[in-house]
C-alpha positions as CSV (number, residue, x, y, z in Angstrom):
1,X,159.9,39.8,144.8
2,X,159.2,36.7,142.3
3,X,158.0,37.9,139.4
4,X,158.2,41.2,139.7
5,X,159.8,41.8,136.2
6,X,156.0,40.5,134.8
7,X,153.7,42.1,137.6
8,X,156.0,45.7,135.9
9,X,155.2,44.7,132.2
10,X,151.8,44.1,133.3
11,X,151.0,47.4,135.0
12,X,152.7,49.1,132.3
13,X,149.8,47.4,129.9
14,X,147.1,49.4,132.3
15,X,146.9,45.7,134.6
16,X,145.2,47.6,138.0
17,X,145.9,44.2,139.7
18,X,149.4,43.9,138.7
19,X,149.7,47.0,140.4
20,X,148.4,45.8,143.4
21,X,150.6,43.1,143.7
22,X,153.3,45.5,143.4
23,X,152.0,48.2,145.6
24,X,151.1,45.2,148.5
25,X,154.3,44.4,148.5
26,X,155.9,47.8,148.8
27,X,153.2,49.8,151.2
28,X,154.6,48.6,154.3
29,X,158.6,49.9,153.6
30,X,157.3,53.4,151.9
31,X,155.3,54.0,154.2
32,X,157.5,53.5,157.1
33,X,159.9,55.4,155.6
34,X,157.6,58.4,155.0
35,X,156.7,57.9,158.5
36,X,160.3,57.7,159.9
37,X,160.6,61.1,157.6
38,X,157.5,63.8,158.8
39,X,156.2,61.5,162.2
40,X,152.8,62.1,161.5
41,X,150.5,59.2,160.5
42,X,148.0,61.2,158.8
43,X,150.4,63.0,156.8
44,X,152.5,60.0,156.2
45,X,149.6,58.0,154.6
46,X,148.8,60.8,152.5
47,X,152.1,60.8,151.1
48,X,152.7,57.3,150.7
49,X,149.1,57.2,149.1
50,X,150.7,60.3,146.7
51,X,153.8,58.3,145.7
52,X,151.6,55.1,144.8
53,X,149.0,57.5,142.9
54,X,152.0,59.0,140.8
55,X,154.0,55.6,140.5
56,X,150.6,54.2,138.8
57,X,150.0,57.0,136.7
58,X,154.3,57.2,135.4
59,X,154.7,53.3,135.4
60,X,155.1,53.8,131.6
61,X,158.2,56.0,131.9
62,X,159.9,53.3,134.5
63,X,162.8,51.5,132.7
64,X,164.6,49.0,134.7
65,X,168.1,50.3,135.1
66,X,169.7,47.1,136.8
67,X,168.1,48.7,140.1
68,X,164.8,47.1,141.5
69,X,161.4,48.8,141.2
70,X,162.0,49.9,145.1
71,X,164.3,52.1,144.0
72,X,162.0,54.1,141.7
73,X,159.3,54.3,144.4
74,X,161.7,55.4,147.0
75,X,162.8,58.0,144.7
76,X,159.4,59.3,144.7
77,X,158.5,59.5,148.1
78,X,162.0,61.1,148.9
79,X,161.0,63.7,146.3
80,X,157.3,63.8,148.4
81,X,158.8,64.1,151.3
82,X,161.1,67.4,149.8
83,X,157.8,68.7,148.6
84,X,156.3,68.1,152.2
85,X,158.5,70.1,153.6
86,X,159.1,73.2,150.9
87,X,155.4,73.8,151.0
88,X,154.5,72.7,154.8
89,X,157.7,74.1,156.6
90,X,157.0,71.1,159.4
91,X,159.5,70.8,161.8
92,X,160.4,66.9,161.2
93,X,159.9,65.5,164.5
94,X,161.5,61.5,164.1
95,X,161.8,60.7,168.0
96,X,157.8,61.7,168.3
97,X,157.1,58.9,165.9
98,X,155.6,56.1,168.3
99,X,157.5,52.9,168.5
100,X,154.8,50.5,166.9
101,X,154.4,52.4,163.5
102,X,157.8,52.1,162.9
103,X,158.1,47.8,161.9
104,X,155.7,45.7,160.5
105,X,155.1,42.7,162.8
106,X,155.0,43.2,166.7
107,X,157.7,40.1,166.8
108,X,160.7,42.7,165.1
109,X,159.1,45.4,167.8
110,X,159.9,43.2,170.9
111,X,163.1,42.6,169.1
112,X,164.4,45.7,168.5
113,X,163.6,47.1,172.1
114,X,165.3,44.3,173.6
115,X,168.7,45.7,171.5
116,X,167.9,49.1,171.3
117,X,166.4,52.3,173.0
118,X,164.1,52.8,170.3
119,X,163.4,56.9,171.7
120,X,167.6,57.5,171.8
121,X,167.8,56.0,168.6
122,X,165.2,58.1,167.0
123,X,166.1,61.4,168.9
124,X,169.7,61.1,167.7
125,X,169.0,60.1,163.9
126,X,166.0,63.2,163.8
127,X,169.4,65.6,164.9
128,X,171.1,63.8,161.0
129,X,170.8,65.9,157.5
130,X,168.1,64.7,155.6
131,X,170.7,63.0,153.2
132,X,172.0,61.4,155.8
133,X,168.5,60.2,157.5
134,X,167.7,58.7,154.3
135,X,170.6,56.5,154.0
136,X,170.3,55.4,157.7
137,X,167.0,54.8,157.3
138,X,167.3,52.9,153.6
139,X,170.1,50.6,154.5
140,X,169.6,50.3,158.8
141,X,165.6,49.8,158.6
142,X,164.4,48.9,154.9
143,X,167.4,46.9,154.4
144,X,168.8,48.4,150.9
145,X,171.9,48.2,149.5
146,X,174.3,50.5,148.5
147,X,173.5,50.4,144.9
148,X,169.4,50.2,145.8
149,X,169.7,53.5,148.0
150,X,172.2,55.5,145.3
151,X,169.1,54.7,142.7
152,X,166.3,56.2,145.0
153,X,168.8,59.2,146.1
154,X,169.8,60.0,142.9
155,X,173.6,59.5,143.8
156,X,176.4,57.5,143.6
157,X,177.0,54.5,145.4
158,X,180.9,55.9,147.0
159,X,178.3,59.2,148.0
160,X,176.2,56.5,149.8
161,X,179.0,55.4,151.7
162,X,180.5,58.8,152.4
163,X,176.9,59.8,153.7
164,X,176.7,56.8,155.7
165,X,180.3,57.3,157.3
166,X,179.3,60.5,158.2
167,X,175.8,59.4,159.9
168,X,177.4,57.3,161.6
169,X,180.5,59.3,162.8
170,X,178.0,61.3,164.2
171,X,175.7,59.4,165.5
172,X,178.2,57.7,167.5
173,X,179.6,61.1,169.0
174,X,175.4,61.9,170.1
175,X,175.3,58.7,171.6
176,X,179.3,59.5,173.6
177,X,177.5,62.8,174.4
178,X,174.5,61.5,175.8
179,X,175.9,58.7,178.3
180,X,175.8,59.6,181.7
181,X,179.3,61.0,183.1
182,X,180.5,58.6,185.7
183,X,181.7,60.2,189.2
């Protein structure tokens, strides 16, 4: 994001519309990945509405850290999500998540079905660890890197790759178990 660095310094000054800029341009990846994470829409806008509300009222204690500011907000709504969970006990149910809530434009939608079977896909990353759903979903649908998804996980960047190895290890062996057996 262009000036980002000043829309920070702004919001940290008590600037509501320097905020705004900033949460406009990160709703749409939060939220999907809240979504992607509990499946429900209602409970995914609350929660993306709960990381934003505690991102605006902590913007004083962000620091940049040579990570961007998605890194911070991912942090919190990992930590959301967490919280979700220990006080909810939901069983996360990813491949229930309909198809259009999970991109931001219809054009990536047609796109991705043409490549993938969006329902396999989401059936076999819901049967991941949580650790490794994050990554998968942080670096195969919001597009961070290593270094970006180590910030908002709170690890480091060779536990990224390990994690994503592993995801993908299995994933792989889901997908070899799920083909149909030829005759």
């Amino acid at each position: 994001m262009k000036d980002e660095d000043l829309f920070i310094k702004k919001a940290k000054r008590g600037d509501e519309k320097a905020f705004g800029v900033l949460y406009d341009e990160y709703i749409p990846r939060i939220y999907r990945f809240i979504l992607l994470k509990v499946s429900r829409k209602q409970d995914a806008e609350d929660l993306t509405h709960q990381v934003f509300l505690n991102a605006w009222q902590n913007i004083n204690r962000y620091e940049f850290r040579g990570f961007p500011f998605s890194s911070w907000l991912y942090r919190i709504a990992v930590n959301a999500v967490i919280d979700f969970y220990r006080t909810n006990k939901h069983e996360q149910r990813l491949e229930t998540t309909p198809e259009e809530d999970l991109s931001e434009t219809s054009e990536l939608n047609d796109t991705v079905d043409h490549v993938l079977d969006i329902t396999a896909v989401k059936t076999a990353v819901a049967k991941l660890e949580p650790d490794q759903q994050n990554v998968i979903i942080m670096k195969f649908v919001d597009d961070l890197s290593n270094k970006e998804v180590a910030q908002a996980l709170e690890k480091t960047e060779g536990a990224i790759r390990v994690i994503q190895h592993r995801a993908l290890k299995q994933l792989r062996a889901i997908f070899n178990d799920n083909k149909p057996k030829e005759a």
